[in-house]
N, C-alpha and C positions, 0 to 999 in steps of 0.2 A: 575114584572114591565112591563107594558104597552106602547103601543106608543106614545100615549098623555102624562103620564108625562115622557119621555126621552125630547119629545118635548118641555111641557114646561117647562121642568131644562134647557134646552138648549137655549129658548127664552129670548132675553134680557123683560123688566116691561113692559115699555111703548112700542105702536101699534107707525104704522108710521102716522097715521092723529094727534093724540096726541104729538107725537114728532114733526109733523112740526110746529103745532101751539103751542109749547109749554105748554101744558098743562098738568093737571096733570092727568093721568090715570089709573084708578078704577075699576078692574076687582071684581067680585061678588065671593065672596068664593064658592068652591063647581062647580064652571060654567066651569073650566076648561079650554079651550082653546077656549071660547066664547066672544061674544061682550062684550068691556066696555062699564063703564054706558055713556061714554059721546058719545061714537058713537050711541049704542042706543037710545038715547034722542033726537039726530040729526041726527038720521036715515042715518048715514053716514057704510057703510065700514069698517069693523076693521079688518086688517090686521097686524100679527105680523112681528116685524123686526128678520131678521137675528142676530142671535148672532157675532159679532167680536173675531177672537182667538187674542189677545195680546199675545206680545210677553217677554217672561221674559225677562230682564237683568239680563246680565252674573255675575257671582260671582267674587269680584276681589279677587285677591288673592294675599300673602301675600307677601314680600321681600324673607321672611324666605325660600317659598314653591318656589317661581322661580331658588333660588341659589341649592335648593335640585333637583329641575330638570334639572337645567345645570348639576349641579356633574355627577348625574346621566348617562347625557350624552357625558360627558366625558371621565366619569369610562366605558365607553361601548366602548366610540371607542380607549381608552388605549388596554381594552382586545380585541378588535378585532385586533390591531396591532400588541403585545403581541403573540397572542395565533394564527395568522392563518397564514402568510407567512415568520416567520420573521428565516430570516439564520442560521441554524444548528451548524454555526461560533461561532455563540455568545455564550459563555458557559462561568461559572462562572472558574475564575481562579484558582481555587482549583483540576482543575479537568486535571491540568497542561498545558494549553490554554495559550499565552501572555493575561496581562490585556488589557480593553479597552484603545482605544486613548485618553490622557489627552485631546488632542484638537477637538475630539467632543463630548467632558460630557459638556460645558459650559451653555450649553441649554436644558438639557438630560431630556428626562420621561422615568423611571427608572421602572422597572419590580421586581419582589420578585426574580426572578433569574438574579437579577444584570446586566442584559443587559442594555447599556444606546447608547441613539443617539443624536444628536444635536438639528435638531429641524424637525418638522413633516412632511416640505417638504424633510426632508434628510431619512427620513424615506419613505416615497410614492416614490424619486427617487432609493430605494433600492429596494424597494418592484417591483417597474417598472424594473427596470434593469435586475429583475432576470428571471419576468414573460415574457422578452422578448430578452432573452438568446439566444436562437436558430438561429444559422447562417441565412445570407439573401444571398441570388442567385444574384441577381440585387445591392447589397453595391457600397456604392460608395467611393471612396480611400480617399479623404478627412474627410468625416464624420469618415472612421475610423481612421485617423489620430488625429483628433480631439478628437475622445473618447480615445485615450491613450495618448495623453495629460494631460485630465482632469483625465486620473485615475493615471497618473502620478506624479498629483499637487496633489492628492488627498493621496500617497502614500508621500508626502515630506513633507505633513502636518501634517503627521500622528506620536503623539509622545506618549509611552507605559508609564504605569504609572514607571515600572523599569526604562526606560529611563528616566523618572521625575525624578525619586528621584536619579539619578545621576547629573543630571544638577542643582537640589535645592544644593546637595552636592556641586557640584563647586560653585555655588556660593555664598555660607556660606562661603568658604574657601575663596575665591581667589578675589570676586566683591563688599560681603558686606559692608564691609570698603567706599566704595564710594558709599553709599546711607544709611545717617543716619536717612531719611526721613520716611524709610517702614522699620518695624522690623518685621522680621521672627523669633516667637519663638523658640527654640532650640528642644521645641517638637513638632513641625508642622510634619508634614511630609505631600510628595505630595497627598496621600490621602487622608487628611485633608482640607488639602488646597483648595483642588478640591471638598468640600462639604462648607466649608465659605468663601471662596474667590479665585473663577476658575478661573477668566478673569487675578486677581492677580498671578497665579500659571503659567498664558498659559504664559504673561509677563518675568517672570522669567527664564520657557524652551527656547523661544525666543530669549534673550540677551545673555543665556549660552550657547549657540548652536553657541559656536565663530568657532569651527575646519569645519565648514562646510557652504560655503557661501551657493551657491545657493539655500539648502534647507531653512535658515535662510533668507533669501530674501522670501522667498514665505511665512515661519512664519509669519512674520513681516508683510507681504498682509494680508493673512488669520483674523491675530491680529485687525489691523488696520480698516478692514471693520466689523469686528464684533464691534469692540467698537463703530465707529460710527453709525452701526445699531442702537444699545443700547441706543446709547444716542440722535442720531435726529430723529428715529423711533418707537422705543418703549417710548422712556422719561423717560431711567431710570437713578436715582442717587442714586451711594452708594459710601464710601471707597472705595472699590473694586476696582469702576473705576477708580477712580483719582489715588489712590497707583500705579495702570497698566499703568495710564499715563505717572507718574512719572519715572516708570523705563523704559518706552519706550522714553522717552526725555531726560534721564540724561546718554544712553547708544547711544545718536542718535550718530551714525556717517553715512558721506554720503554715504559710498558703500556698507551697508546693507539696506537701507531704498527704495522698490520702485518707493516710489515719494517722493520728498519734504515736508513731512507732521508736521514739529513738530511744528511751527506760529499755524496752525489751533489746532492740538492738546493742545497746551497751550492756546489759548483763550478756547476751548474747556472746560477744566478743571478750569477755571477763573470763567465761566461761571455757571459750575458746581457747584464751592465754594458758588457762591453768591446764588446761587437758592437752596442750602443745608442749608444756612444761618448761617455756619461755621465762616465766616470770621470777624463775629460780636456776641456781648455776646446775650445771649439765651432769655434775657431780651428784648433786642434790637428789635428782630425776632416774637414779638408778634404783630398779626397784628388786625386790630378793632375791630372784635368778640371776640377776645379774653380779650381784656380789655373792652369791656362791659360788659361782663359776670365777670372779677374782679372787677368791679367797683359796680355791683349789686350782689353779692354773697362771694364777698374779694380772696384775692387770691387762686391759689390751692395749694394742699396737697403739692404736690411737683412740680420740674422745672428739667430741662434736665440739665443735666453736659455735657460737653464737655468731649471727650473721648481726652486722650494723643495721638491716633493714628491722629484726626481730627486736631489737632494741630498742631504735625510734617508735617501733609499735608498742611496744608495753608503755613507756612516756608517753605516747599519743593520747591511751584510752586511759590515764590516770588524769591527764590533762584536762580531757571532755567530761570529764564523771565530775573532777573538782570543781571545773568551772561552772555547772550545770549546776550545784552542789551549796557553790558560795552564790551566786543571784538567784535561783529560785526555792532553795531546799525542798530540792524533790528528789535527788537520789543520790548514793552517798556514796564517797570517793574510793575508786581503787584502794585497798592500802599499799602506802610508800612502804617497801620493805628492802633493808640492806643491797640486796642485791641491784633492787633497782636505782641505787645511789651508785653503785657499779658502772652499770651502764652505762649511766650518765656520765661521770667521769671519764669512761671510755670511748665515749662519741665526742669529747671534749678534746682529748686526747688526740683521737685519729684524724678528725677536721677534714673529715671527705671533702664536704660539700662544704661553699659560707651559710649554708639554712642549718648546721650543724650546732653553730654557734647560739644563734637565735634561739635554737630549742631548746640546751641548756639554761640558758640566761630564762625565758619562760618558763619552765619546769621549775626552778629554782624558785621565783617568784610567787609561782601558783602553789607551789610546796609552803612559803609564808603565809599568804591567804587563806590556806586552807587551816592551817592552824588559830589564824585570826577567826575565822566563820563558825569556829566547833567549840571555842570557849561559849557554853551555852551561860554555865550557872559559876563563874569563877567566884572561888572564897576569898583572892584578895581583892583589895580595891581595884578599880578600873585604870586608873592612872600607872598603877605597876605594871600593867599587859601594856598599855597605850606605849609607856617610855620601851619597852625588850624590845616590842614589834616593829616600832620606829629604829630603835638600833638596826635589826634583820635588813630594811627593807634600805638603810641607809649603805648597811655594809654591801649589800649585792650593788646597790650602785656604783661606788667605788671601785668593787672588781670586777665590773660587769666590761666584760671580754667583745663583748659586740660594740662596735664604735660607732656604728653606723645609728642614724636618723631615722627609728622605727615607730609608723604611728599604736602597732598594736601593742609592742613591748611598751608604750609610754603609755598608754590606754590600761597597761595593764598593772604599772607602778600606781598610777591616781587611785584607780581600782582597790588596791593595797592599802592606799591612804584614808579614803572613804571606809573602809570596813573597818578600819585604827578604831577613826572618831566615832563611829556608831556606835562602839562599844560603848561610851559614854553615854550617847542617844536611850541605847534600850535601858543601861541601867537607871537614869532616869523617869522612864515608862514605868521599868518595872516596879521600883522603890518609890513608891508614893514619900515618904520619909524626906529622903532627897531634896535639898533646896537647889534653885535653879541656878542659885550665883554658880554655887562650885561647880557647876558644869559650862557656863557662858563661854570659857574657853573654846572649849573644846568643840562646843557645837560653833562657835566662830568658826573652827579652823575647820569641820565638816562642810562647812558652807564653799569654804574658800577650795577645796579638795574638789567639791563636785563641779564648781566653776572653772579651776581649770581644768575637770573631763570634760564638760562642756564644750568649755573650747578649742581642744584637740579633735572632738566628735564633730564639731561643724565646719571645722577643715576639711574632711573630707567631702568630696562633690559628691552630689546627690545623685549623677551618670554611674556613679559605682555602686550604688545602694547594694544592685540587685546582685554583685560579686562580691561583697563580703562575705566573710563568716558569719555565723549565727553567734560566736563568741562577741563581737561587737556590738552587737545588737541587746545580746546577753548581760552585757559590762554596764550596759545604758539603760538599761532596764532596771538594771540597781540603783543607780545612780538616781534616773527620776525617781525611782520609788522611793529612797531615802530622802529627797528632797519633799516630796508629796509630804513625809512624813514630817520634815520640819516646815511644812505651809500651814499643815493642820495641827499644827501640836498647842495643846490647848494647857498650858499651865500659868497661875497668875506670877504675872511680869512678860511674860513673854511678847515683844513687840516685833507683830508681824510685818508692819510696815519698816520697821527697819532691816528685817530679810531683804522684803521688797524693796528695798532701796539699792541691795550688795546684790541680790540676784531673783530677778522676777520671776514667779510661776507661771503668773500668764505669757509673758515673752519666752518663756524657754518654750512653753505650748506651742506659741504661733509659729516661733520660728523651725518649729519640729514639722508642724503639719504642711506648714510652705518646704522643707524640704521634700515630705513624701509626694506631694503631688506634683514637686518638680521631676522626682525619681519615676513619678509615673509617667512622663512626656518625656522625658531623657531616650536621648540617641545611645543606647550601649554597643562600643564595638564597632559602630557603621551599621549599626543594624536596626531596623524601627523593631520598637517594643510592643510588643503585644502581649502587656502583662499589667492586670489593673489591682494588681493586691497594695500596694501601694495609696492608691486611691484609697481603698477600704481604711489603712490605716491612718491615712490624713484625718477621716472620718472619725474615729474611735478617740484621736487625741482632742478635736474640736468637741467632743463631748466630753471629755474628761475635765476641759477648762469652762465648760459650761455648767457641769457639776459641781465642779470648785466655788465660780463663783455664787450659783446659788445656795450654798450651803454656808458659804461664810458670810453673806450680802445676806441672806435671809437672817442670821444669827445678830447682825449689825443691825439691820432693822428693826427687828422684835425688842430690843435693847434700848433703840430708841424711841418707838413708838409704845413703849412698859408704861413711858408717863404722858400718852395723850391717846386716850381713848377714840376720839373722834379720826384722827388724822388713821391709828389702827382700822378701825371698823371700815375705813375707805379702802385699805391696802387690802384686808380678806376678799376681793374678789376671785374671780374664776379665771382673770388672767394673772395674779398674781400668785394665786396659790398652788399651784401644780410646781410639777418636779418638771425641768427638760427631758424631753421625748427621746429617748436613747433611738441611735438607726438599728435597719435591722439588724443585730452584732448578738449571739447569744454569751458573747464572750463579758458586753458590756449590763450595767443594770446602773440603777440610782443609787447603789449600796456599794458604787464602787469605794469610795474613802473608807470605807468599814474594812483598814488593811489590817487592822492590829490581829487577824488571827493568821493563819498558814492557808485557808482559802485564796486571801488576796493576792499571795504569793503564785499560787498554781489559775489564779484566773488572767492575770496578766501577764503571765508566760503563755496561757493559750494550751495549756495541760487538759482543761476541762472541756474546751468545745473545740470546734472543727470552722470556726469562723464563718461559717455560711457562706464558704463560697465555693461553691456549686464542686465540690471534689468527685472526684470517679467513685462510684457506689461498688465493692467487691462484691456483692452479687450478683451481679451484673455479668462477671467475668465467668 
């Protein structure tokens, strides 16, 4: 091969006199890299053009072949974190090592030697920590105060799978009972649990970690931020989460929780349901593509069933919103919607479990209550709701399908009954008008309502305090408050001392505050308690009876001493005239009796402060 033809394989056809005027150009076979005919004839120039290299386009490539080179490179950098720094610690628990921390497999990439971590920055801060081990000359006292703080949190957060499967144990035992919401199979175990449902498993260490606050407070952080990761970061929805919701709002109480969180956590979960598209049949949930495609090709094969577990969850979080709802009115209840009478009916029906039962029978209840609590302003008289609501709450007795001897379901009938008679209570409040006779009844039988909650609440031993639900606590919270309200009720006739005669203010007080601070030396479990919120609350109730009395004792005196000026002017001294010295509680004040607005409601639920007791600060973390 020659340099003439490289040249002319390489020469585009047409000369550039022919390309500018457009013509067409005719080279003579054989001539080679000589004149065309048309510049020859025009005794023109013929000069050839340069070839142009174009440029290919790229090959696109598949869906298939990008997701094989992510793997790829993933699978690359699993083993590079795997196989090059990672702690000599981590060994497979056979090799008699403690297992990993349940509470960081929630996010784990897991290795064939069973090593797991959280998530990949918690991996780069180990790997960091270690490659920069070596003492510093120059440290400075805070930074290391700081990092044994955090190895601190880090050491309180940490829970072994042995120590799971002891806390799933207590709480099969001792907590299940007050959540027929989530069922724990009988063959779960925390290993299990922690491969189908972690965030469910981390929940349950959490709420059974009663013998030990302050690690159970920093749980409960740890918990709390990871779900809200999950769910306004990543956008994830499963069971999982809501079950985890659920037992973290039906165990809220306020001196483990370090902030305020369960309003948000329950819209949280609301939010969830609807965007899972749980809360409505499967039918309902089909959105325009998809019934185009039935309407042009007819239905398909099959349709999604509702699982029993998604069921009991939608009834769970209407549950905790109503009851939350009817004692404190602070946030307002799922709405009951057809379908979720469905449900209900359906887990009635299918009777998996005996807590199936239960939860019917509860939901149904809570479903009368809540219709009781939202008659704000009725246009008929009070006694037409009193008589309906009493029929509802007589007729579920009667078919009530649970046979059995439950203290929360009878906690939660009185419950029913108390919120009947109040109805009476406020429209008397309200209606100055209102004479007192026509109401005597009623507030008799309030009386008598809250007496026997009383007395089913102080059946229970005070070694349980710390494993109830917060719906108990919740139920009782109403109960004194309604009572507080007929201690104080201030209309002429009303004769206090014969309340105090059917049921004492002060004795419901003492005998409340001697339970808490029995609850605070209680054995739970086999286990010493190391948990003084308890104590604090003994505290809070002996002031609230020291308020009481001074405020009705001062009212009696002032009354008396109207007509003796002398024996008056001796009482105004500096011991008599002061208010008792509230502890330090920013939950409490002198102003507590001042219930009659919607404050008093959100201060003695513990909505408005943090109780002062010493909670994990999130800046910190």
């Amino acid at each position: 091969m020659d340099a003439a033809d490289a040249y002319a394989r390489n020469m585009v056809r047409s000369c550039t006199a022919c390309s500018k005027a457009k013509a067409k150009c005719v080279r003579k076979p054989g001539e080679g890299v000589g004149v065309c005919e048309r510049c020859a004839r025009l005794k023109k120039e013929c000069h050839a053009k340069e070839a142009v290299v174009r440029r290919r386009k790229p090959i696109k490539t598949t869906r298939a072949a990008q997701l094989e080179k992510l793997e790829s490179k993933i699978e690359h950098l699993v083993n590079t974190l795997s196989h090059g720094q990672i702690p000599s610690t981590c060994v497979p628990p056979a090799l008699g090592r403690p297992a990993p921390p349940v509470s960081l497999q929630a996010s784990s990439i897991t290795d064939r030697a069973g090593c797991s971590f959280t998530r990949t920055s918690d991996v780069l801060r180990s790997l960091c920590e270690e490659g920069c081990a070596s003492p510093s000359t120059d440290a400075n006292p805070s930074s290391v105060t700081t990092s044994a703080n955090l190895q601190l949190e880090r050491t309180n957060t940490c829970v072994r799978l042995s120590e799971a499967e002891s806390l799933l144990d207590r709480f099969r035992r001792l907590m299940a009972t007050g959540m027929p919401f989530v069922i724990i199979p009988a063959e779960a175990t925390a290993s299990s649990l922690q491969s189908s449902s972690p965030v469910l498993l981390r929940s349950i260490c959490t709420i059974a970690l009663v013998h030990d606050l302050p690690r159970q407070q920093a749980l409960v952080k740890e918990l709390v931020r990871d779900v809200a990761e999950r769910i306004m970061v990543k956008s994830e929805k499963s069971i999982d989460l809501l079950q985890s919701i659920l037992m973290v709002v039906a165990w809220y109480h306020s001196h483990v929780f370090w902030s305020l969180q369960v309003t948000n956590l329950l819209h949280l979960a609301i939010a969830m349901i609807i965007d899972l598209g749980i809360d409505r049949s499967p039918s309902a949930t089909v959105d325009f593509k998809a019934k185009y495609v039935k309407a042009v090709h007819g239905p398909p094969l099959a349709t999604r069933v509702p699982s029993l577990a998604e069921r009991r969850v939608v009834q769970g979080v209407f549950y905790l919103t109503s009851m939350l709802s009817s004692s404190f009115r602070k946030i307002d209840a799922m709405p009951y919607t057809n379908y979720m009478e469905e449900c209900l009916d359906h887990l009635e029906q299918a009777k998996e479990y005996d807590s199936d039962i239960l939860l019917v029978q509860i939901v149904r209840v809570q479903r009368v209550i809540e219709a009781i609590h939202t008659t704000d302003s009725p246009s008929a008289p009070p006694r037409i709701y009193i008589k309906a609501f009493q029929a509802d709450i007589e007729r579920l007795r009667k078919a009530d399908p649970y046979k059995k001897d439950d203290v929360f379901l009878s906690m939660q009938y009185l419950t029913a009954e108390i919120l009947i008679w109040e109805l009476s209570l406020n429209d008397l409040q309200d209606n100055k008008t209102h004479t007192l006779s026509s109401h005597l009844e009623d507030l008799y039988n309030c009386v008598e309502s809250i007496k026997q909650f009383l007395d089913a609440y102080f059946l229970i031993p005070s070694s349980a305090y710390l494993l109830l639900p917060f719906s108990v606590f919740g139920q009782f919270a109403h109960a004194f408050i309604v009572l507080t309200k007929l201690a104080s009720l201030e209309l002429e006739g009303w004769d206090l001392k014969a309340l105090n005669d059917q049921l004492s203010f002060s004795e419901v007080i003492d005998e409340c505050a001697s339970r808490f601070e029995a609850a605070a030396h209680a054995t739970t479990d086999g286990i010493v308690i190391k948990n003084e919120s308890f104590t604090l609350w003994a505290q809070r109730v002996k002031f609230m009876e020291k308020v009481y009395q001074q405020k009705f004792t001062s009212e009696a005196t002032n009354k008396a001493l109207a007509q003796e000026p002398d024996k008056a002017r001796a009482w105004q001294t500096p011991t008599n005239a002061g208010q008792p010295t509230p502890p330090e509680d920013p939950v409490l004040s002198t102003d507590f009796f001042n219930y009659l607005d919607e404050n008093f409601w959100q201060t003695f639920a513990g909505f408005t402060g943090d109780f002062d007791l010493q909670l994990p600060d999130m800046t910190t973390a």
